[in-house]
N, C-alpha and C positions, 0 to 999 in steps of 0.2 A: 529621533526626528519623526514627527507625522508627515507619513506624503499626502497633495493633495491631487485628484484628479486634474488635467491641466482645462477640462470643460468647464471644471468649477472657479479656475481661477478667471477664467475670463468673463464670466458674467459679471453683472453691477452690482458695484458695492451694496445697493441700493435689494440686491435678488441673493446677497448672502456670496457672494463673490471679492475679488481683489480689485476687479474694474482691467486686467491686461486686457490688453488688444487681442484677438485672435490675428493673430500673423498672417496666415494665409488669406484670410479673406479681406484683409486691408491690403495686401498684395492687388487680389483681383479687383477692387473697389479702384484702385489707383490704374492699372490697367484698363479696367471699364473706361475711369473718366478721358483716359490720353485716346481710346478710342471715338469717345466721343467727340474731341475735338477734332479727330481723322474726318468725322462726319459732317460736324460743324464749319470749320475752317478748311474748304478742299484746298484753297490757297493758298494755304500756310506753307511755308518752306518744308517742314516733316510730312506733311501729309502728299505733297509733291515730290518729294524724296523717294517714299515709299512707296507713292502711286508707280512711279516712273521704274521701279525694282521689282516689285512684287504684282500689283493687277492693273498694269497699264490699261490690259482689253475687257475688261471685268469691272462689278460694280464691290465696291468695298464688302457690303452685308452679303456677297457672292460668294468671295474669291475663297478658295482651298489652299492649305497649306501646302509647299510641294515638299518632297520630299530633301531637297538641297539648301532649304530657308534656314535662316538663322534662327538661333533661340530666343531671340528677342521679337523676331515677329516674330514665333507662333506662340511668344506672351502676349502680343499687342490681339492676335484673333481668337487669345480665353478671355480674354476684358470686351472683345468688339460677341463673342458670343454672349457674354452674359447681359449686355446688352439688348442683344433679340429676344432673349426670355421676357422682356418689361416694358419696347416700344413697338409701337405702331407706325403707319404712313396716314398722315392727313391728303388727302388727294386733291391734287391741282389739276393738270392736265392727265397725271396718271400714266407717261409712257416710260416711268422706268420701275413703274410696281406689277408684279407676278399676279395676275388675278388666282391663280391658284396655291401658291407656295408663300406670299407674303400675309402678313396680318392688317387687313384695311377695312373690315367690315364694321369695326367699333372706335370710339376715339375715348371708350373707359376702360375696357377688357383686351386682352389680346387673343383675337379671334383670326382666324380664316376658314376657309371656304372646304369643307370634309366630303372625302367621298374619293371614290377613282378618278384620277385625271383622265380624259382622252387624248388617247396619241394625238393627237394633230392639233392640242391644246397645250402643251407642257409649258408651252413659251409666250402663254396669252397673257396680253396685259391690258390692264384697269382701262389704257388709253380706249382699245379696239371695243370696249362695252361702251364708249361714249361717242354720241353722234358728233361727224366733224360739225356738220351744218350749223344744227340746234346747241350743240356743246350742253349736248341735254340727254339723258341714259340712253340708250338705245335698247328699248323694250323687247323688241323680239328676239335681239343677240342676247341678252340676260334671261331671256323664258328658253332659249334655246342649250345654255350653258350651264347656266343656275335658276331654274325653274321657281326654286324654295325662298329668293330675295323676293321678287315682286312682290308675296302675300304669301305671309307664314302667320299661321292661326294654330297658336299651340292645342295640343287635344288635352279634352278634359280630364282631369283626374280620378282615377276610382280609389277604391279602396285596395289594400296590399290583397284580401282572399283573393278578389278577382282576379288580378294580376300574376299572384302567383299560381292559379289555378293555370292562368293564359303561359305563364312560363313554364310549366312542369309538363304539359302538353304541346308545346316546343319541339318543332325538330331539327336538333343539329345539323347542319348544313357540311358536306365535305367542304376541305379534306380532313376536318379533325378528326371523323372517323370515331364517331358516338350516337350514330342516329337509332339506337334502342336505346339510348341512357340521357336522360335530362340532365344539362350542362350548368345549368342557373344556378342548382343549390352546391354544389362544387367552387363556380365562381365567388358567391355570397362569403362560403368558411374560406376563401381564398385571400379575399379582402378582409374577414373579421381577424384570420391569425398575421396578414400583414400589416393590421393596426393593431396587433397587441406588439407586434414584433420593433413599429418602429416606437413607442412609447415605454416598452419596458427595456428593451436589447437597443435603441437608441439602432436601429437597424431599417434604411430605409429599402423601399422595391419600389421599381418603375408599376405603371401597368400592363407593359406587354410582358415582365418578368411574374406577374400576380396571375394574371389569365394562364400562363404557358403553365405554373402551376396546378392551376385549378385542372387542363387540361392533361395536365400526369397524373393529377391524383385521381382522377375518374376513371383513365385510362386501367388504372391499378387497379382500381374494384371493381373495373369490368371484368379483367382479366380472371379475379377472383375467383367470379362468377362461374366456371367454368361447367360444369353440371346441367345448368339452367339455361347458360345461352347454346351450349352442344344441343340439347334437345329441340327450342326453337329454333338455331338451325335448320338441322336435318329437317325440319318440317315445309319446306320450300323445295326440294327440290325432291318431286314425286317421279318416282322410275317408274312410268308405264308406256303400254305401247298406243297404238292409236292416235299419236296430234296431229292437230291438224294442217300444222304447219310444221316446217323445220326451217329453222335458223344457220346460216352456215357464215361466220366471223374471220376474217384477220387481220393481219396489222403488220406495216412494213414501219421500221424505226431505224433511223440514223443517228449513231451518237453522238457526231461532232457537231450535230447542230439541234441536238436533243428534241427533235420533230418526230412526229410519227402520222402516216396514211393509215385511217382504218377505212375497213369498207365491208360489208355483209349484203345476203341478198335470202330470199327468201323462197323456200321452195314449197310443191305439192306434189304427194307420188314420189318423194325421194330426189328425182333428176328435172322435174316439171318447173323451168324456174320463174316465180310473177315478178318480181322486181329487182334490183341491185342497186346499195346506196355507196358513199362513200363520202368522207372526211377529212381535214387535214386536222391537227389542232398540235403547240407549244408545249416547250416546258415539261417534256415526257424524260423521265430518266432511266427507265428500262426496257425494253422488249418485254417482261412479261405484265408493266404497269401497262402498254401499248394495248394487249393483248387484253387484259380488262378494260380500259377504256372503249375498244371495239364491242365488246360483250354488252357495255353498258349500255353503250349508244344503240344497240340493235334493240336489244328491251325496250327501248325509248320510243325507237321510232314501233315497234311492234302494239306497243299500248294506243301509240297515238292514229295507229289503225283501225284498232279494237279489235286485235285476234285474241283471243281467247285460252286456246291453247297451243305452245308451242316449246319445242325442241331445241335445245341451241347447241351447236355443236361446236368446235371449234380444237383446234391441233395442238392445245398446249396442255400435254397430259397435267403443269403443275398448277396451271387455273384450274381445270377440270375439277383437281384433285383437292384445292384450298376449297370451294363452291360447295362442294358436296360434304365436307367433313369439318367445315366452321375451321379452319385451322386457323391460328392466330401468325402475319406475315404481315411485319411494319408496313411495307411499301407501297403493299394491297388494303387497305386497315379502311379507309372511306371507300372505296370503290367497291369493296368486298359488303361493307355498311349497305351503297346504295344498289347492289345486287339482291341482297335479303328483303328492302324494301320494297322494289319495283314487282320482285314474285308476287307479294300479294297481290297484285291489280291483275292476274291470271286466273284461269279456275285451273289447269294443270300445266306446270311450267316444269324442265327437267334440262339438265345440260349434260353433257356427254363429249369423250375425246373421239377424235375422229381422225385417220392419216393424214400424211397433209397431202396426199394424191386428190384428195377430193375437194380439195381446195384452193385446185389451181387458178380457177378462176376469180375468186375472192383474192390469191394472192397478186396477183396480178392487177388488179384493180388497185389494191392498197398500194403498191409499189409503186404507180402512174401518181395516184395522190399525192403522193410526198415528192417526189419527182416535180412534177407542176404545183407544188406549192414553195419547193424549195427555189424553182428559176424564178417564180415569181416574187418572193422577197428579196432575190437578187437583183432581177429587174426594176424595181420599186425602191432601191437604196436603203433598203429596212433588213440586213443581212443578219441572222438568226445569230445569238454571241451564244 
């Protein structure tokens, strides 16, 4: 008996096949369509049935499966999903379409609106861009939301040298933590081996699995690199004595609500102090990512003084000790990137561990920041998850 692939069998007669059905995806085809009648017919007896069971409070193309739903809806929401992939909303009045999360921009393509939502936007709809009065766009709400609808004038095309001349000279942005290493030609063999992969191995990848690639693999021949990047290291952090300034960092961090207070201040003469800043900022998972985040921000605010040379000191012998010796530490991996970067904009930069007696007063200031940042996303109804 010859076997035959079952991919072969279901192709057309017509493409060297048997003509079978693929099963599963005449499954979902049948699925799709009883969804679409969910859509079409809201009055229909089934779709009132299920309205009345499953998203009473919710719009159909919304609702989430819960966890206790039957197996037949959450067949009815991979037929109402494969749907979303192929339609759009023609806009009427517009107050039950997502201005940022639905596809309403085209009536050939399925498009929406790319970019970061703003918090206080997640829940904007098509209506709130249209004037009640004129029932005509409301220009200045659309320049103030989506700047890029009123007038988009695509830019001119060059040629690939320039371009990739302009991409190779790129600087990778945290936190991928590659800003000595151009990201582009990594992407490029990223995309070329998952087009041979889905053509020959019949093997497809998303794009955020193709990128996540591209960024291991670069990650890997940087690591490589070991020799070459130890040497430009060490070249950034010059131990001499005379700055003019000293830098002195900390960082209070809370884990349950994964926040952190940084604050640094700036001395002359050792104990002489000109100023003291401080920050709150999210989404911080360690005390010693804290601890470089403060570092960073000091260099930041230090450039944008224009001092020259300076001293940073700060209490965490194992920052100190990654800083000065290039060490390779996942967690540090962008911030430790944009540390090696910002040196150069110094003529002599140096850091150094210091007790933490000497930084009572920098601790103390960080601890106030997270403290009053943290009552104040309570008070605000925006409490840190």
């Amino acid at each position: 008996m010859s076997w035959v692939a079952w991919d072969t069998m279901t192709r057309a007669k017509k493409d060297g096949g048997l003509g079978f059905r693929d099963i599963q995806c005449f499954n979902d085809a049948l699925l799709a369509k009883l969804s679409w009648r969910i859509l079409e017919s809201p009055s229909c007896l089934l779709a009132r049935v299920l309205k009345g069971k499953y998203f009473h409070d919710q719009e159909f193309l919304q609702v989430t499966p819960p966890a206790s739903c039957s197996h037949g809806w959450r067949g009815i929401l991979i037929g109402r999903d494969l749907l979303k992939q192929h339609v759009g909303w023609a806009i009427g009045n517009g107050d039950k379409v997502l201005a940022w999360q639905d596809d309403w921009l085209s009536l050939s393509e399925v498009e929406c609106p790319m970019g970061p939502i703003p918090e206080g936007e997640c829940n904007l709809k098509v209506a709130d861009l249209i004037s009640m009065e004129s029932k005509e766009w409301d220009k200045q709400r659309i320049e103030r939301s989506f700047p890029l609808l009123l007038e988009f004038t695509p830019s001119p095309q060059n040629n690939f040298d320039v371009e990739w001349k302009k991409l190779l000279q790129a600087v990778t942005l945290p936190p991928v933590g590659m800003g000595i290493c151009p990201l582009a030609p990594w992407i490029l063999w990223s995309i070329w081996s998952a087009r041979n992969q889905k053509i020959f191995q019949k093997r497809s990848f998303s794009g955020q699995e193709t990128v996540t690639k591209a960024i291991v693999d670069a990650k890997e021949w940087l690591e490589a690199q070991t020799v070459a990047l130890t040497s430009q290291h060490k070249k950034h952090p010059q131990v001499r004595d005379g700055f003019e300034v000293i830098c002195r960092s900390d960082a209070a961090w809370k884990q349950e609500h994964k926040a952190a207070g940084l604050a640094w201040s700036f001395y002359q003469n050792q104990n002489e102090r000109i100023s003291s800043h401080n920050q709150s900022t999210t989404f911080v998972i360690s005390s010693l990512v804290a601890e470089g985040l403060a570092i960073r921000a000091a260099m930041e605010h230090a450039i944008s003084l224009q001092m020259r040379s300076v001293l940073f000191e700060s209490d965490s012998l194992q920052l100190v000790t990654v800083i000065a010796e290039g060490s390779s530490f996942s967690n540090l991996h962008g911030i430790i990137s944009d540390i090696y970067r910002l040196s150069d904009c110094f003529d002599s930069v140096s850091s150094r561990f210091c007790c933490r007696e000497c930084l009572i007063f920098e601790d103390s200031v960080a601890k106030k920041a997270l403290v009053d940042f943290c009552l104040n996303q309570e008070a605000t109804g925006f409490g840190l998850s």
